[in-house]
C-alpha positions in Angstrom: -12.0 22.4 -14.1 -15.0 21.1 -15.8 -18.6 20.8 -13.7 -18.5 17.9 -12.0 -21.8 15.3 -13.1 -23.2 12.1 -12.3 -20.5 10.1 -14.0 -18.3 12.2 -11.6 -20.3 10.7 -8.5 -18.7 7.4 -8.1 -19.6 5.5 -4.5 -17.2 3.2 -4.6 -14.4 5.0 -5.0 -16.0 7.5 -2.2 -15.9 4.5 0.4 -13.1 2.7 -0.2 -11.0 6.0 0.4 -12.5 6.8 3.6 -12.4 2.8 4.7 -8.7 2.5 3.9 -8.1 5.5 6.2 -10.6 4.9 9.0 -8.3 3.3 11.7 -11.5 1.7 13.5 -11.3 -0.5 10.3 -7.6 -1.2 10.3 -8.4 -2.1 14.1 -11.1 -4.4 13.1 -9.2 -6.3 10.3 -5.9 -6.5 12.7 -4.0 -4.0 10.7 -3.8 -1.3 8.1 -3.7 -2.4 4.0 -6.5 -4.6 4.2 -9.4 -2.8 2.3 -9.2 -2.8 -1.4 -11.0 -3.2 -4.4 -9.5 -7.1 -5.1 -9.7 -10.4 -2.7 -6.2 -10.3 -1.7 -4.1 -11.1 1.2 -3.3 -9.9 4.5 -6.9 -12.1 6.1 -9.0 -10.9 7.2 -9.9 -8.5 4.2 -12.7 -6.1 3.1 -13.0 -5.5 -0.8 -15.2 -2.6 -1.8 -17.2 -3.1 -5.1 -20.2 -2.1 -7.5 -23.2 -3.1 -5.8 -25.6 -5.5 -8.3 -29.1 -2.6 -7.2 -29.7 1.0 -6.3 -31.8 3.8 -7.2 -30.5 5.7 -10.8 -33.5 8.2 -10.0 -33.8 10.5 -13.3 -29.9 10.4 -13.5 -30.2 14.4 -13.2 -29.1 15.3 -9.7 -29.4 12.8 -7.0 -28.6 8.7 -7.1 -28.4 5.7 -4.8 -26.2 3.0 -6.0 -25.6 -0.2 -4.3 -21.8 -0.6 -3.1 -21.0 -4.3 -2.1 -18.8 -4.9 0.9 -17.1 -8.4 1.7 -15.2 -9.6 4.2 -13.0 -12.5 3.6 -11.1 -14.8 6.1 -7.9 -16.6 5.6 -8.5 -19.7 3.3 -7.7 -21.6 6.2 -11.1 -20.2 7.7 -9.4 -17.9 10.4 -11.0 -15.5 12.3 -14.3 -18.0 11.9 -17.6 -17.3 11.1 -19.2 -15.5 13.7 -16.0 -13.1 14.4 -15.5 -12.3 10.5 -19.8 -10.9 10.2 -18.8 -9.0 13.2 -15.9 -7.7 11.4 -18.5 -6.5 8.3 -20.8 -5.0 10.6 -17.9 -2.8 12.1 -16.5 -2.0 8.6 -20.3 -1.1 7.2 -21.0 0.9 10.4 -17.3 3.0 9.5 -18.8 3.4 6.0 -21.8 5.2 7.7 -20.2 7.7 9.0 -18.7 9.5 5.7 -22.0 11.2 6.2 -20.8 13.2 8.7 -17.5 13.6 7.3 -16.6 17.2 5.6 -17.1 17.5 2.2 -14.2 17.0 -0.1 -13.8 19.2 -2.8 -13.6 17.1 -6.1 -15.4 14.1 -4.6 -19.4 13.5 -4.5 -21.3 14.8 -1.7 -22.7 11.8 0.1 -26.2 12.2 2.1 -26.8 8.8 3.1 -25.5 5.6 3.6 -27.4 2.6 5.1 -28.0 -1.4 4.6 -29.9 -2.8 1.0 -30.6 -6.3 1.5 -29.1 -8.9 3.9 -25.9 -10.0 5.3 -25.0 -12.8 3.6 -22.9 -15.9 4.4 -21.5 -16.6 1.1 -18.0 -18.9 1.2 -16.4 -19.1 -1.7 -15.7 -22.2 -3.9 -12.5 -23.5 -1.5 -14.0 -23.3 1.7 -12.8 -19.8 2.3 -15.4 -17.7 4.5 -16.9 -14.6 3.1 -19.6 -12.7 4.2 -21.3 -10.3 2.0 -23.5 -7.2 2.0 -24.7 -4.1 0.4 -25.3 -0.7 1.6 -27.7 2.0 -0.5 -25.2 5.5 -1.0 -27.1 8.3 -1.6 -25.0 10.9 -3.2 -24.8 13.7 -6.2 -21.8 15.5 -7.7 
């Protein structure tokens, strides 16, 4: 096996694994299946994405990429506003603690997760509620 680099040291991918197995999550979005990298059904769902910010550093050793999390309702605007930002919060709070997790051999070590910007209300085009925010990962190969 090669020496893993910064390519190697992919956030996204870091998160979304530990999110689709966190059952606190599941139990937040009223099931498992429901954290992914697309806008897809079962509502309520969190995608995971490439943050639009973050920290490239000197691209040697340590970065901090954003990772965007969004929660979406059904397009019939179930769970509501204030329920689906609580949702986020609950989900982004999850993400936090892959921190603490053991490090998985193969994956990027992780040292720090925490909020970049502001939780944003942000429905899309058809009415259907979204709320959006970014987190700051900290990580190296």
């Amino acid at each position: 096996m090669s020496e893993l680099t910064l390519a190697d040291a992919d956030p996204v991918s870091a998160i979304l694994a530990w999110l689709q197995e966190y059952p606190e999550v599941a139990d937040a979005l009223g099931g498992p299946g429901r954290v992914s990298g697309i806008e897809e059904a079962p509502w309520p769902h969190l995608r995971i994405d490439h943050g639009p910010g973050g920290d490239l550093a000197d691209l040697r050793w340590r970065i901090a990429p954003e990772v965007t999390l969004e929660a979406y309702g059904d397009p019939g605007g179930w769970p509501g506003k204030a329920e689906l930002r609580k949702i986020l919060l609950r989900c982004a709070k999850a993400a936090q603690d892959l921190v603490e997790a053991p490090h998985v051999p193969g994956r990027p070590v992780i040292s720090g997760i925490k909020p970049s910007g502001l939780l944003v209300w942000s429905p899309l085009v058809d009415g259907q509620p979204r709320w959006v925010m970014n987190l700051s990962v900290t990580l190296h190969p």
